[in-house]
C-alpha positions in Angstrom: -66.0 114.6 -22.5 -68.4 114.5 -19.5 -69.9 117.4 -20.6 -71.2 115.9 -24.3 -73.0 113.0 -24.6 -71.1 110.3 -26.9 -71.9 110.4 -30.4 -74.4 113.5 -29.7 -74.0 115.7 -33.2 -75.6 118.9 -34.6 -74.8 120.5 -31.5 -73.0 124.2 -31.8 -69.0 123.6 -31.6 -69.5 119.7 -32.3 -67.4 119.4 -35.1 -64.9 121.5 -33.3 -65.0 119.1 -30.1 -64.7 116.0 -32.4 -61.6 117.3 -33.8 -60.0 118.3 -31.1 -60.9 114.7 -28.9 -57.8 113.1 -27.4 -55.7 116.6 -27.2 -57.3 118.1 -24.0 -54.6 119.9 -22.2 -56.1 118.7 -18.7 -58.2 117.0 -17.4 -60.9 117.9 -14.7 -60.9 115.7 -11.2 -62.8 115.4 -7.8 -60.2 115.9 -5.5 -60.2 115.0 -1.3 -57.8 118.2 -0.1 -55.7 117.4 3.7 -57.3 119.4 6.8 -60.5 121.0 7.5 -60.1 124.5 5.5 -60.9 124.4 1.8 -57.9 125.3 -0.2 -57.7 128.7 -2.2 -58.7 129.1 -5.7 -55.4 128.5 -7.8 -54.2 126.6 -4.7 -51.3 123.7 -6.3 -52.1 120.1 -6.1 -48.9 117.7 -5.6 -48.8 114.4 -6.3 -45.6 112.4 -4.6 -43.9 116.2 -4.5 -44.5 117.5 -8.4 -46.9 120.0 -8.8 -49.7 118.6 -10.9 -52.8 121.0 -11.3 -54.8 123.2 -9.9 -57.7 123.7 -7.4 -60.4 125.5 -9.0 -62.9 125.0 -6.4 -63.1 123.7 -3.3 -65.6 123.3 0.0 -65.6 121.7 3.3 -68.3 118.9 3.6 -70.1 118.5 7.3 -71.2 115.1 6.0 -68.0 113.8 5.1 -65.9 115.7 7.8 -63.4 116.7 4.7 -62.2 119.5 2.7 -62.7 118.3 -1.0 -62.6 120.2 -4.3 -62.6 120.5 -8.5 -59.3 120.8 -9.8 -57.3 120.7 -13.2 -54.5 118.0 -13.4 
């Protein structure tokens, strides 16, 4: 929803993103990856041992000292 505005209209594909509101079938997070290497594209993402996404993107960050990504839970 981050990507629209709330309550924006006469956009191409708004009624079809009204209608579909509330049945996403994931969700996009910032996620803070273990170690200095980023993780691969498609890498798994576990939370307490069950698989729950994917990395999508990921980076080290000098600033931060971490590895840290985008990924779909």
């Amino acid at each position: 929803d981050f990507t629209v505005s709330p309550g924006k209209t006469g956009f191409r594909g708004a009624e079809e993103h009204y209608r579909l509101k509330g049945k996403e079938r994931f969700k996009i997070f910032g996620v803070l990856l273990e170690g200095k290497e980023p993780a691969d594209e498609g890498a798994p993402v576990y939370r307490d041992g069950k698989k729950v996404g994917v990395v999508t993107c990921a980076m080290y960050s000098p600033l931060v000292q971490k590895s840290m990504g985008i990924a779909r839970l």
